[in-house]
N, C-alpha and C positions, 0 to 999 in steps of 0.2 A: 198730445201730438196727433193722436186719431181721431180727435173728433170732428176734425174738416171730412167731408163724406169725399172730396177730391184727392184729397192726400190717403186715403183711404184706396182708392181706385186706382191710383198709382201704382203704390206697395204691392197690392193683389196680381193688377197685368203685372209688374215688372219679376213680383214673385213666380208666376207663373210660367211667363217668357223665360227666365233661366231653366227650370223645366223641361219644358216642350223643345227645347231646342237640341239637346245629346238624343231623346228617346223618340225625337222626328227624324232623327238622321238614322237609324236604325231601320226605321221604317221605312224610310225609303231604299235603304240599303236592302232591306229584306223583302221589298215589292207587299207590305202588309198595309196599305191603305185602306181597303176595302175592311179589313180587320180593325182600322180605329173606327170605323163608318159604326160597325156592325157592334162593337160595345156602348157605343154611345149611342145606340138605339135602346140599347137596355134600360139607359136612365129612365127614362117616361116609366118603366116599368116599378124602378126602383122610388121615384118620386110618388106613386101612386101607393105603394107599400106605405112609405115614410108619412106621407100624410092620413092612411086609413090607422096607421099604430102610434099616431102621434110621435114619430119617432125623428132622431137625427139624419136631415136629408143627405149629408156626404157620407155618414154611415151607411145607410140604406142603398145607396143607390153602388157606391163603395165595393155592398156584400154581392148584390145581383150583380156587377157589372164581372166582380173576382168571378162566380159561379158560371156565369156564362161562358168565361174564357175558359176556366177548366174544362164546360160541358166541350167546347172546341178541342182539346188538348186529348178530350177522351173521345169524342169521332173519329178524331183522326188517327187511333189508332184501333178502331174497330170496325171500322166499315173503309169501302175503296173509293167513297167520292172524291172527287178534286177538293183543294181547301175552298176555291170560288164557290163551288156550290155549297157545300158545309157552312160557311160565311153568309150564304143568300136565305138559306134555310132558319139558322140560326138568329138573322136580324131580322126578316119579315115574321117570324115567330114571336119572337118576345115584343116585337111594336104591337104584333096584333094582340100579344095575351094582357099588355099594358089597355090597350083602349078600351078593354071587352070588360076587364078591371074597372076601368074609369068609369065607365057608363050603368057597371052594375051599383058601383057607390054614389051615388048620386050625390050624399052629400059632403060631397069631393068638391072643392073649386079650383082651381088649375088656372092660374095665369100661363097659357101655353105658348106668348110669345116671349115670354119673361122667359120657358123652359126650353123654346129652341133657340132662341138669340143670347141668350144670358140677359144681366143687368149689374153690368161693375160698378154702376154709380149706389148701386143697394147693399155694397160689401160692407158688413161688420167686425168689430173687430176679433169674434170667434171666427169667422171665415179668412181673417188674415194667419190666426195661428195655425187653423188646417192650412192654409198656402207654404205658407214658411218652415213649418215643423215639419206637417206631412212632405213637402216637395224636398226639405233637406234630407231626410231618410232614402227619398228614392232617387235622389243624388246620390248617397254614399252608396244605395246598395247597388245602384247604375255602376258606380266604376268600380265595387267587389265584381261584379258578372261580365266586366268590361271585355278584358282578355277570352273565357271560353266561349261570349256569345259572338263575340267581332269575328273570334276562329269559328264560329260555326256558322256564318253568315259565310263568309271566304269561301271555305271546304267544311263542309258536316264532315266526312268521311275523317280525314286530315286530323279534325280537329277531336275525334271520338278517338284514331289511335294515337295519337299525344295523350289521353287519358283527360282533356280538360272539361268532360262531362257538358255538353254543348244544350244537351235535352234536359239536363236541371237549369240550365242560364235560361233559355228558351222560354221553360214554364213561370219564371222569375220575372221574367221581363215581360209577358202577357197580362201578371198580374200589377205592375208596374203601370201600364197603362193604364190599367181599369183602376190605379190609384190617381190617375193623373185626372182621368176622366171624369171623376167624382169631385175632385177637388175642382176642376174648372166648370162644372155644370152650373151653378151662378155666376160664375163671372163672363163669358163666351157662350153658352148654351150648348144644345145638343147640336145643333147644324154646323158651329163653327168651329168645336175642340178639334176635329180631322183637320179642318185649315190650318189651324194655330198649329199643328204636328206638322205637315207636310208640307207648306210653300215656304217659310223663312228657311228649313232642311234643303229643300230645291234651291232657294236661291245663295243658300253659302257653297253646294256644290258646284256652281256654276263660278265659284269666286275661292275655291279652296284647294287645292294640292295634298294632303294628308289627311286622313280622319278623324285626327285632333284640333286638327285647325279646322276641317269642316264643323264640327261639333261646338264650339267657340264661337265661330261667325254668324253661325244659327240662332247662339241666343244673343247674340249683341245686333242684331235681324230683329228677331220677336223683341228685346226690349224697345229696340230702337219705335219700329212699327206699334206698341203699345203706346208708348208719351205720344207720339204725334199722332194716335189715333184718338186721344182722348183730348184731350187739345183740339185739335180739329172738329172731333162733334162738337165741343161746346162753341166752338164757333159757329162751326155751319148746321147747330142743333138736330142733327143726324144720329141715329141710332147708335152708340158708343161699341159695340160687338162688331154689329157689319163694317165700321167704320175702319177698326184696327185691322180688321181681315183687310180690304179695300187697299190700306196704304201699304199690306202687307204684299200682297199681290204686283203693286208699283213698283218694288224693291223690288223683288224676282224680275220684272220686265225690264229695269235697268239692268238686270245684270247680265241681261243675253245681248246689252251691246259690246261690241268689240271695243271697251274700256283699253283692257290690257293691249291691244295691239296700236293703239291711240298712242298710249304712255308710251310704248319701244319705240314707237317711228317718229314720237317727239324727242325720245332723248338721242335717238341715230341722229338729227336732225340736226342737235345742239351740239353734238360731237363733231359733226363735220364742221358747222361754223365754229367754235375752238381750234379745229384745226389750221382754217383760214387764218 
């Protein structure tokens, strides 16, 4: 059944779109954009590890991207910067320690637009079991930390004297990412896993009333925007990563038309002729 390399590419976006779409909504709930930026600057760092140890590249990049987010978890309670600057610090650092990597191993070869753009059409089917398996874990353990992170996103305060321990979900859910990010760095690349997190999240807020139903619309957004992103490049033989961002972004731009206020003043409309 996997050996079509298209049917392949499917499985992975569509895998991954469920995903991205509850732990994008967080993020934008939580104003941590800047924080999916800044782990997925780490890849480069971890891609350089994994190919100097011959080693497993969603492992690798997996461990730095978890460590990074720790090293965040532990500034921020040790020093008084803003998280912004902790964040600036932290991603220009480990880009830089990655290149400085790269250029002392020379014999390193790096397809590095394969490593910021992804390449879904090169998924194998080891990279569908990380998809599938790894992203159904950080499903189940997404809605075990459901309740005291959404309470600690609302009210920290609040949700600390309830007792639902907000700062163990917090740290759970940092590393959550840096699982997502590892698992998505071939298929999307490093420029576009913040995309795949943050505009299908944007565009189901703009179309959602409840945070479950946000959460939901998001991924049925990113699946939706993966099939007809992949589809479409092979049509219009366009980069298959940029592509699905792209239609993904269209979705969001539909959704800031007044839809809803279209439908009410059609159906006021049909009510009054009924009435007639």
């Amino acid at each position: 059944m996997f050996d079509d390399f298209i049917v392949r590419a499917f499985a992975a976006g569509i895998g991954l779109a469920f995903i991205t779409g509850p732990l994008g909504c967080f993020i934008v709930w939580r104003r941590l954009s800047y924080f999916g930026d800044t782990i997925a600057h780490s890849a480069l760092l971890g891609v350089v590890i994994a190919y100097a140890l011959d080693f497993n590249l969603i492992i690798a990049v997996f461990v730095v991207s978890c460590l990074l987010a720790l090293s965040l978890l532990f500034l921020q309670r040790r020093t008084n910067l803003p998280d912004d600057a902790l964040l600036g610090l932290l991603a220009h650092s480990v880009l830089a320690i990655g290149l400085v990597l790269l250029g002392i191993l020379s014999f390193i070869r790096i397809d590095l637009m394969g490593l910021l753009f992804g390449d879904i059409l090169s998924v194998n089917t080891t990279d569908l079991l990380f998809v599938w398996i790894g992203g159904g874990i950080v499903l189940i353990v997404l809605i075990l930390i459901w309740r005291p992170l959404f309470a600690g996103t609302v009210n920290l305060e609040l949700a600390k004297a309830e007792g639902l321990n907000p700062d163990l979900a917090n740290a759970i859910f940092t590393l959550l990412i840096a699982s997502v990010i590892a698992i998505s760095i071939k298929i999307v690349g490093i420029l576009l896993i913040t995309g795949l997190l943050i505009i299908p999240a944007s565009a189901s807020r703009n179309l959602s009333s409840t945070p479950i139903q946000m959460a939901i619309i998001s991924s049925i957004i990113g699946v939706a925007s993966v099939v007809l992103g992949i589809q479409t490049s092979m049509i219009w033989n366009t980069p298959t990563g940029p592509t699905i961002l792209t239609i993904t972004l269209g979705v969001f731009i539909l959704t800031l038309l007044p839809l809803k206020k279209l439908l009410i003043s059609k159906k006021k409309i049909e009510l009054l002729d009924n009435k007639k």
